[in-house]
Each structure stands twice: as structure tokens, then as C-alpha cells.
C-alpha positions as CSV (number, residue, x, y, z in Angstrom):
1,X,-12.9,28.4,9.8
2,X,-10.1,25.6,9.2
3,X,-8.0,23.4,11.6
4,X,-5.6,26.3,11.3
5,X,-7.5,28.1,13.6
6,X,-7.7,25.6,16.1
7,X,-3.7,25.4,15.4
8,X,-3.2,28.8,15.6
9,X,-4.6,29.0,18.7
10,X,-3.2,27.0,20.6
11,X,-0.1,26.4,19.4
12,X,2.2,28.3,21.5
13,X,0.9,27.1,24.9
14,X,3.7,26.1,27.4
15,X,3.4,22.2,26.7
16,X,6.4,20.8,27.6
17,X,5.7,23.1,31.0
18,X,2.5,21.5,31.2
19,X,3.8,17.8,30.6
20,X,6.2,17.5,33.0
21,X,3.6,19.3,35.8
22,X,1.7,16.1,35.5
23,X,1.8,13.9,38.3
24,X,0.7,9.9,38.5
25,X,-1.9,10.8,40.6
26,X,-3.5,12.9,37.7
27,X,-3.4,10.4,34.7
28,X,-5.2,7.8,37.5
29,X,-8.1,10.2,37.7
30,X,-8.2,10.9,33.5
31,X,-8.4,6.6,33.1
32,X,-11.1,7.0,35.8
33,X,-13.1,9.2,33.4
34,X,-15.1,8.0,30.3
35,X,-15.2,11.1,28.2
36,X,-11.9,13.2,27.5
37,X,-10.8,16.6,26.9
38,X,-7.5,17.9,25.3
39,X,-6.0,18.4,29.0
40,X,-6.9,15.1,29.7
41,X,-4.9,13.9,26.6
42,X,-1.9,16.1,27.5
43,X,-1.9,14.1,30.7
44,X,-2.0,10.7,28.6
45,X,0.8,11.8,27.1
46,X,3.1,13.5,29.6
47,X,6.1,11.7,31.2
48,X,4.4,10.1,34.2
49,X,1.7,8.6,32.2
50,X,4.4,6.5,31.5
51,X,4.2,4.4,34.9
52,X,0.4,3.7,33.6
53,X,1.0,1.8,30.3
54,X,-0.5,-1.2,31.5
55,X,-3.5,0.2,32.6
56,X,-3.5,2.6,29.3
57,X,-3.2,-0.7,27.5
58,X,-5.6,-2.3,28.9
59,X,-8.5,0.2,28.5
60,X,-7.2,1.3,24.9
61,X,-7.9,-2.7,24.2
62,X,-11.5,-2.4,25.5
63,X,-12.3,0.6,24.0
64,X,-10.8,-0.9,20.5
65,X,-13.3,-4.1,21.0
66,X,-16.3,-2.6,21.7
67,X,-16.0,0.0,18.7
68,X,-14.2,-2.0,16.3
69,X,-14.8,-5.4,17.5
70,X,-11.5,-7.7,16.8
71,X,-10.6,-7.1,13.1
72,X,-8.2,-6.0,11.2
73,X,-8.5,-4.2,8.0
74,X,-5.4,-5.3,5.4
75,X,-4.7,-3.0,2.3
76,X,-1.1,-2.2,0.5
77,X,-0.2,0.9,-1.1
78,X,1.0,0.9,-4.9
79,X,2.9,3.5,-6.3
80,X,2.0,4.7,-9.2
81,X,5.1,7.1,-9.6
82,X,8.2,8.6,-7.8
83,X,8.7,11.8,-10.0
84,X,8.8,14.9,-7.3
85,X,8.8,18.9,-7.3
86,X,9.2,19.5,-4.0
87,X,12.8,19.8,-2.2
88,X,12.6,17.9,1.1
89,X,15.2,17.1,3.6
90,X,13.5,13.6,5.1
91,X,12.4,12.2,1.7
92,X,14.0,9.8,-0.9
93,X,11.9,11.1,-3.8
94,X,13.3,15.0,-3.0
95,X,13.9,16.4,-6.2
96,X,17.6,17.0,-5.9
97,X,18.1,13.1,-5.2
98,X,19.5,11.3,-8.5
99,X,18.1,8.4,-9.5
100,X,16.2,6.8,-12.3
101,X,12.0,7.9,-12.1
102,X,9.5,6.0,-13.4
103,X,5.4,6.2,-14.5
104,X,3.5,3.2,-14.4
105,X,1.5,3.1,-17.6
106,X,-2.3,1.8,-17.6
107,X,-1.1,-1.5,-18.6
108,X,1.3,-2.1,-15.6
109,X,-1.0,-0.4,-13.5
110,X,-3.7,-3.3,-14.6
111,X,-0.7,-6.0,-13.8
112,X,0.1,-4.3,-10.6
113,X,-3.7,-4.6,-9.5
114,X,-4.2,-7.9,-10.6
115,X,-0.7,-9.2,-8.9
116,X,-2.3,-7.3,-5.3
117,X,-5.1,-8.8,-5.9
118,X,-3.5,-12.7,-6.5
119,X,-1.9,-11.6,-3.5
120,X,-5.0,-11.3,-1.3
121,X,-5.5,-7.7,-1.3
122,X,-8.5,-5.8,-2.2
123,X,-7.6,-2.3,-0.5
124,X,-5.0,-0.6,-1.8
125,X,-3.5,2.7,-1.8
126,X,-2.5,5.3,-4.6
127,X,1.1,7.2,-4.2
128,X,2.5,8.9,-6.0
129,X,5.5,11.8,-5.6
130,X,4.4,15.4,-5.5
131,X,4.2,16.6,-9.4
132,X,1.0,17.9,-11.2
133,X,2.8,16.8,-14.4
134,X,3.5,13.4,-13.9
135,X,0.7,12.8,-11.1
136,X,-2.4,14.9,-12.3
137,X,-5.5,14.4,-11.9
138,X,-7.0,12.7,-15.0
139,X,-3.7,10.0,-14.8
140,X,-5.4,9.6,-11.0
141,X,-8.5,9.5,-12.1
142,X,-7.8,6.4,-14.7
143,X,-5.5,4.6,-12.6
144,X,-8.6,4.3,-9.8
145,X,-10.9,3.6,-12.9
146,X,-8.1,0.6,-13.7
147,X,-8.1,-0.4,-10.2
148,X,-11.8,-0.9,-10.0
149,X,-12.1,-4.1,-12.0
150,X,-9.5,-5.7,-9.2
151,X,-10.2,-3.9,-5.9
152,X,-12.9,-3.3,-4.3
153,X,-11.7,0.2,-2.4
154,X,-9.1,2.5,-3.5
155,X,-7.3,5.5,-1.2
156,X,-4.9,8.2,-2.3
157,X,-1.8,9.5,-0.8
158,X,-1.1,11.9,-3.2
159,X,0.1,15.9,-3.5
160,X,-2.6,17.8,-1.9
161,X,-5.5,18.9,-4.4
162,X,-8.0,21.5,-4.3
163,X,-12.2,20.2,-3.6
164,X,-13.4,19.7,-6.9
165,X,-10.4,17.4,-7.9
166,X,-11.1,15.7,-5.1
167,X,-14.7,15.2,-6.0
168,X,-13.3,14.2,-9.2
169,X,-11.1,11.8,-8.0
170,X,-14.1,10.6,-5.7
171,X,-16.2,9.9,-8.8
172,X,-14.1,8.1,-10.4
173,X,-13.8,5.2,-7.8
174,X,-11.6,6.2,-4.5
175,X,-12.9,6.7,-2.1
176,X,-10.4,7.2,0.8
177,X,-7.2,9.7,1.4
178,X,-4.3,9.5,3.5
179,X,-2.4,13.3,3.9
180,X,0.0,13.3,6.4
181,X,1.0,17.1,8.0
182,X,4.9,15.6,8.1
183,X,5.6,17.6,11.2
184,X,2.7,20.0,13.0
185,X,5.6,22.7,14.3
186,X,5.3,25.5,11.6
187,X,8.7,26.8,11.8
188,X,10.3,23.0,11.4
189,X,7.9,22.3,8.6
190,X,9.4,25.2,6.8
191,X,13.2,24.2,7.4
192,X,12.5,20.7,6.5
193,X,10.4,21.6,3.0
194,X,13.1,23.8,1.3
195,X,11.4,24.1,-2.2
196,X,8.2,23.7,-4.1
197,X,4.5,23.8,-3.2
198,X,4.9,21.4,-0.3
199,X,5.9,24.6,1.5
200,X,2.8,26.0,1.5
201,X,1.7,24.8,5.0
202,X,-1.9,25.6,5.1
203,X,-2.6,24.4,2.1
204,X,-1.4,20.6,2.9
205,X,-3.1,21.1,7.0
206,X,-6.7,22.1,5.1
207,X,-6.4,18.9,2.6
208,X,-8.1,16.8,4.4
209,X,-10.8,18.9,5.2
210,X,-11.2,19.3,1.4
211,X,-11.6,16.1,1.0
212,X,-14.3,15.7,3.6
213,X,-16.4,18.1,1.7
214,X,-15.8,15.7,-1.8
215,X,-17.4,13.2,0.0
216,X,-14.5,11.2,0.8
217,X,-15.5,8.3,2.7
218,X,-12.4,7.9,4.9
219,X,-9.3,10.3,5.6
220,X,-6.3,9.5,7.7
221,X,-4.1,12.1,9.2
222,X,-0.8,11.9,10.9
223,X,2.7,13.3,11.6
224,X,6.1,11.5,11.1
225,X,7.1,11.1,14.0
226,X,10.9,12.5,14.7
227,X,10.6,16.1,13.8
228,X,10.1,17.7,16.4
229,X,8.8,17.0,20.1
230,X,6.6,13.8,19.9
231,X,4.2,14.2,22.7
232,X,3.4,17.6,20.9
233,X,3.1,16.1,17.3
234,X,0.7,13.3,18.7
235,X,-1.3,16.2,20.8
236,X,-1.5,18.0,17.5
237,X,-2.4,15.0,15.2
238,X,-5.6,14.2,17.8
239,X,-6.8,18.0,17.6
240,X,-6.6,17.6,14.0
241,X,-8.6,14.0,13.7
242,X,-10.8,15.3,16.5
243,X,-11.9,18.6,14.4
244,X,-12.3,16.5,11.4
245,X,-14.5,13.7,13.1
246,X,-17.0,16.2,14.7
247,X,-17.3,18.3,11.8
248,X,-18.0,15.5,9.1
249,X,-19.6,12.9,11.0
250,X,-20.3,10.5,8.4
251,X,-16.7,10.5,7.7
252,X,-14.3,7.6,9.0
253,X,-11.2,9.5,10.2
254,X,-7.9,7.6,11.4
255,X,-4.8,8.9,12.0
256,X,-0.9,6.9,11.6
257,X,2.0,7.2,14.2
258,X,5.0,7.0,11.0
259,X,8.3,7.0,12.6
260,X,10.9,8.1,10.3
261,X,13.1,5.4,8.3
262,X,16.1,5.1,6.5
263,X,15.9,6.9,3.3
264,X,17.9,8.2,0.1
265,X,18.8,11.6,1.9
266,X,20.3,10.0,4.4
267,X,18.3,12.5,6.9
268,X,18.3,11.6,10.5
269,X,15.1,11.8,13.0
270,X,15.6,15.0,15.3
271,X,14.2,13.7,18.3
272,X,14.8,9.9,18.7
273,X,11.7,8.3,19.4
274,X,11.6,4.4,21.0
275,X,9.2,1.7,20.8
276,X,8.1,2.8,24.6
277,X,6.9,6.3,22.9
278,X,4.8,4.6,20.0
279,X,3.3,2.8,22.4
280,X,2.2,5.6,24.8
281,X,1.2,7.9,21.5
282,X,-1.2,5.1,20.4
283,X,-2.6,4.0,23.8
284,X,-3.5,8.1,24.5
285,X,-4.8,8.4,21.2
286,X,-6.8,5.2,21.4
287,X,-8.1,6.5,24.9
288,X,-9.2,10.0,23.7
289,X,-10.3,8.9,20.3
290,X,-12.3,5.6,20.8
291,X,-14.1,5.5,17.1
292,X,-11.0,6.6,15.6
293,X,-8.9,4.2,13.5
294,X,-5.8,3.8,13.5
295,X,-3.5,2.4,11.2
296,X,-0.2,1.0,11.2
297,X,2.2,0.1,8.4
298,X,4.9,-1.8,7.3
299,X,7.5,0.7,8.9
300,X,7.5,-1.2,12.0
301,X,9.3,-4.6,12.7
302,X,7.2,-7.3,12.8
303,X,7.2,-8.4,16.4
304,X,6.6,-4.8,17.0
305,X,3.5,-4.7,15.0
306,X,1.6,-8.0,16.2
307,X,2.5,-6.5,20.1
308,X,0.7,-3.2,18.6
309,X,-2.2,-4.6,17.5
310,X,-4.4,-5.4,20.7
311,X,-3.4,-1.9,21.6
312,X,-6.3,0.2,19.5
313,X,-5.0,-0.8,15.6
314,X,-7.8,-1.0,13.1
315,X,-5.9,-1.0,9.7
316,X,-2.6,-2.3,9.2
317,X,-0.4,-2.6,5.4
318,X,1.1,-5.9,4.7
319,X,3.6,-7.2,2.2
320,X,4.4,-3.8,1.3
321,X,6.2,-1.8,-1.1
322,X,7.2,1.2,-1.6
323,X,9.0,1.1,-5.3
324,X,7.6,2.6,-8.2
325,X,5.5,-0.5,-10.0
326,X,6.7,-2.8,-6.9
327,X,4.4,-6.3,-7.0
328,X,4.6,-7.3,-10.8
329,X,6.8,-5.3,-12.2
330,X,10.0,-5.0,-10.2
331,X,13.2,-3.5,-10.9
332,X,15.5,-2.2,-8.3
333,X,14.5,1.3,-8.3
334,X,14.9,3.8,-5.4
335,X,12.1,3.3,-2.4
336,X,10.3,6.2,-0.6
337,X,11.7,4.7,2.6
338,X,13.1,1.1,4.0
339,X,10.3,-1.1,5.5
340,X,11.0,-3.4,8.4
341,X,7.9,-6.3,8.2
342,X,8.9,-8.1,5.1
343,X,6.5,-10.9,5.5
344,X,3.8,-12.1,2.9
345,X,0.1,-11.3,3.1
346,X,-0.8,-14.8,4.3
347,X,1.8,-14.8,7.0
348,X,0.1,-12.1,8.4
349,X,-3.2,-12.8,8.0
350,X,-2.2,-16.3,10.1
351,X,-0.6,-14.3,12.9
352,X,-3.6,-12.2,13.2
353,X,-5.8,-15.4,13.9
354,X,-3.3,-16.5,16.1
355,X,-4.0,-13.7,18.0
356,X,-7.9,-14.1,17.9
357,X,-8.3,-11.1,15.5
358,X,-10.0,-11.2,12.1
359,X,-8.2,-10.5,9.2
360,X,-10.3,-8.4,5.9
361,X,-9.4,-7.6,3.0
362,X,-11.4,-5.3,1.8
363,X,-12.9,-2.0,3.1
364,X,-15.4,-2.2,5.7
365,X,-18.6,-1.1,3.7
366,X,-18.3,-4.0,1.2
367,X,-16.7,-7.1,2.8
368,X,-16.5,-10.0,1.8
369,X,-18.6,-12.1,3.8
370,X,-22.2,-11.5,5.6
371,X,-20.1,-12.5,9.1
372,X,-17.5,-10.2,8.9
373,X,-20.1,-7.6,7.8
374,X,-21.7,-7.3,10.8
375,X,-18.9,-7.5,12.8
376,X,-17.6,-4.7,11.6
377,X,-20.0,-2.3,9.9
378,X,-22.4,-2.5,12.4
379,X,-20.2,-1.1,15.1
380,X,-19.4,1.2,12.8
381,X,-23.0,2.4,12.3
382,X,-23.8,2.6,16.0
383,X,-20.6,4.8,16.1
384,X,-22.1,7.3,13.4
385,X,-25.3,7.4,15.2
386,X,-24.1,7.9,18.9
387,X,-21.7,11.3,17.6
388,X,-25.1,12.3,15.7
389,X,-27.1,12.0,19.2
390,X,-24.4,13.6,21.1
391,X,-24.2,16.2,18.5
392,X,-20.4,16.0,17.1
């Protein structure tokens, strides 16, 4: 048994029937409650829930405190390359787009690392566009070897890969991986991925599992929001981090609320979706999922992202790029998508503390000091232990 499954069944109930049935009266008796189930979250989600946002922020805050205590994991993704198989209408690196691609090579890859690094980041991200060729598995595998020497945890968002690359991957240093389903709905998945293997839509929902089973340490999960119905792509997204979080519990599972941004295609979201709706996605999420993480990147506007934060965020990019060998070696080359925060690491690392939150830079296992280690991993163990005792 997969997610699809779970998917499968229960992907044609009548939710927007369901949504709007939901009365004010009902979301004050699902905050009243300490443990959730998926009706409970439809409820959190629905259009009346909306009248409740204070009192959703307010216990998604608590929740986020007593789990995670107040810090705030910092990392930056680094892409490694931009070359792409697959044919897709939301993405600048689509196939049929024309610009120059590039390949970092092991030595800019090394001066990428060491300019993150000089920059005061020590997680960082591997991305790459979708090609086996340009993006396989042994060029993975050395770039995370590469990275070692400067960071002390490294993630993928790559194409999908099957277990044992995974466990490859995993052996070779990272130790975290970010897969986002794009959009949940089946039918818009397939009109949005037009050609190559990104069209295969199982295989992309069961990656993360895969990498669960190669011993990935965290995954994060998450659909771009502006595909399709949002309430639904959120309920979807917290059935899919849920499964994931009972089944491997010694796994760290987060999930990401990406709204679509401007991009080479020129594609435009299908359903607009407003700060208001972020806001309510997270705060349900935060509320059903309380040892979840969640992460937010540089898509959002600044102001936007320090509001966000006492709201249930965990993880959060900063001074961000998303060009092809973007920190020391830039060259104006096509990005995957525009970002909105633009400031530097530092600058956000000050706001944080000005909002009594922690800033880390490195992954939670292996911080930097004894202080912020027990602030945050211990939670973190008490977490593992309490799903082991309650048997998820």
C-alpha cells in the first residue's frame, strides 16, 4: 500500500459540498478539541473557519512553541543545474523554453558552497531540472560529497528517483528531500505536465515514501498552490504528510504552501489565492499537524514572511536564488521562478531576534551550539517518542 491508495480513496468525495456545509459553530468545537481527524481539518479549512483566524493563530502559535520551541531553521537551495526533459506549462525550465542551460562543474560547485557558507548558511538544498543525463545520480552523489566539507546538512529537490538511488544519494552525505506533488488533482496534473516522465503521477506521489525507506532523515511535501481548488490541495498535502509521519516515525516530515510566481512561460495561477488563504492553509495545517514542520521560502514578500512566522513556521530559505550557480558565480541566466524577499542572510537572522525567535543555521541534529541543541532536538525527541507510545 502507497499514499495512492489513501488518494484514491478519497479523492472524489463532495468537498467543496462539504466545505461550505460548515458552520462557525463547528470549527469552535474542532479548536475545542486536542486531537484531530481529517473532518476536523476540512472544517479548518472551509469558508467559515475564516471568521476564527485569530483564534486558529493563536493556538497554531502554542502548538508551534511547545513542539518546536521558538527557532527557526535557515538553509538556501543551490542549483546545480537548469537542463529539463519534461514539458510543463507552470515552469521556466520546461523544455520547450529557449534559453542558455548550464552545469555547475565540481569546481564551482566547491565555490558555490564555500560562498553559502561565507554567507552564514550551513543547510542547503540541491536542485536541479528534471534530466537523468545532466542530473544523474553519481553527478548528485559528488556534488553532496563536495558540499560536505562546507555544510553540515544537505537536501535534494531533485527528479524523482527510485529507493536504492536514494540510498545512494543518502550515503553519500544528504540527508534530506523536498518533492513537491505540483498539484494533487489527477486530471490537472496531467494537463499541466504535457511531456516527459514528470507525467507519470504515481511515480512522483510515491517519491517520498521511497525515500523514507533510504533512510532519509527528513522529507518535505507540498503542492503549488494555484492549480486547482486550494482548500482541497492543502487537505490533500496533510493526508499525504500525515501517512508519511505515522508510517516512518523516525522521520521528520514538513510540508511547503508554494504559491505560484512569475515565471519564463508566462503561465498564470488558475485559482487566485490571497495572503488571507496562506494564512488559513498554514494555521489548519499547523493545528492538525502539531510535530510537523513547515517551511517557507523566499517566494513570499518579506513583511509577509516575518507575519508568517509566529504562525507554525519551522524552516524558512533566506537570501535565495534560484539561478543555475547563483551565489559565486553569477551570470544573468534564466531563474526557475521570481522571488519576493531579497534581503541578506543577516538581515533576516536580525528580524528573527527581533521577533524573539532563534535563528540556526544548520540542521537540527548537529547545531552549532550546546544551547540551541537542546532547544530544539530535545523537543524533537520527545516528539519521536510520544507518536512511538501512541503507536503512529
Amino acid at each position: 500500500m502507497s499514499f495512492y491508495d489513501v488518494y484514491d480513496q478519497i479523492k472524489n468525495k463532495p468537498y467543496e459540498e462539504m466545505l461550505d456545509r460548515v458552520t462557525v459553530k463547528d470549527v469552535d468545537k474542532v479548536l475545542s478539541k486536542t486531537n484531530l481527524n481529517e473532518n476536523d481539518l476540512l472544517v479548518l479549512l472551509s469558508p467559515a473557519a475564516v471568521e476564527r483566524l485569530e483564534e486558529m493563530a493563536q493556538k497554531a502559535h502554542k502548538l508551534t512553541v511547545q513542539h518546536f520551541g521558538k527557532v527557526i531553521s535557515l538553509y538556501a537551495p543551490l542549483y546545480l543545474t537548469d537542463y529539463c526533459v519534461n514539458k510543463c506549462a507552470y515552469c521556466s525550465f520546461s523544455f520547450d523554453n529557449d534559453f542558455p542551460r548550464r552545469k555547475l562543474t565540481a569546481l564551482e560547485i566547491d565555490q558555490e558552497a564555500k560562498a553559502l557558507k561565507e554567507m552564514g548558511i550551513q543547510h542547503v538544498i540541491l536542485l536541479t531540472g528534471e534530466s537523468r543525463i545532466h542530473s544523474s545520480v553519481s553527478y548528485l552523489a559528488e556534488s553532496a560529497k563536495i558540499l560536505r566539507s562546507h555544510a553540515a546538512s544537505i537536501a535534494i529537490e531533485v527528479q524523482p528517483l527510485d529507493t536504492n538511488e536514494y540510498r545512494q544519494l543518502f550515503q553519500a552525505g544528504v540527508d534530506g528531500l523536498t518533492v513537491y506533488q505540483e498539484v494533487y488533482n489527477e486530471d490537472i496534473y496531467k494537463e499541466i505536465h504535457l511531456k516527459g516522465p514528470k507525467r507519470n503521477y504515481r511515480y512522483r506521489l510515491d517519491a517520498p515514501e521511497r525515500g523514507c525507506e533510504a533512510g532519509m532523515r527528513s522529507i518535505n511535501i507540498g503542492a503549488l498552490l494555484g492549480m486547482d481548488n486550494w482548500r482541497k490541495e492543502v487537505f490533500f498535502t496533510a493526508m499525504h504528510a500525515q501517512y508519511l509521519q505515522k508510517k516512518y516515525i523516525e522521520t521528520d516530515v514538513a510540508v511547503s504552501f508554494p504559491r505560484i510566481r512569475p515565471n519564463l512561460g508566462g503561465f498564470e495561477p488558475r485559482v487566485l489565492v490571497e495572503d488571507k488563504d496562506l494564512v488559513q492553509a498554514m494555521l489548519a495545517f499547523r493545528i492538525f499537524m502539531p510535530r510537523a514542520g513547515i517551511t517557507l521560502s523566499t517566494r513570499e514578500e518579506a513583511a509577509l514572511r516575518d507575519h508568517l512566522i509566529k504562525l507554525g513556521v519551522t524552516k524558512m530559505s533566506a537570501a535565495s536564488s534560484t539561478v543555475v550557480g547563483g551565489y559565486a558565480n553569477k551570470k544573468e541566466d534564466n531563474s526557475q521562478f521570481e522571488i519576493s524577499d531579497t534581503r541578506t542572510v543577516d538581515e533576516v537572522k536580525t528580524r528573527l531576534k527581533q521577533l524573539g525567535y532563534q535563528p540556526v543555521s544548520k540542521d537540527w541534529d548537529i547545531l552549532a551550539s550546546e544551547e540551541e541543541t537542546n532547544v530544539f532536538s530535545t523537543s524533537r525527541n520527545y516528539d519521536r517518542e510520544a507518536r512511538a507510545g501512541a503507536g503512529v
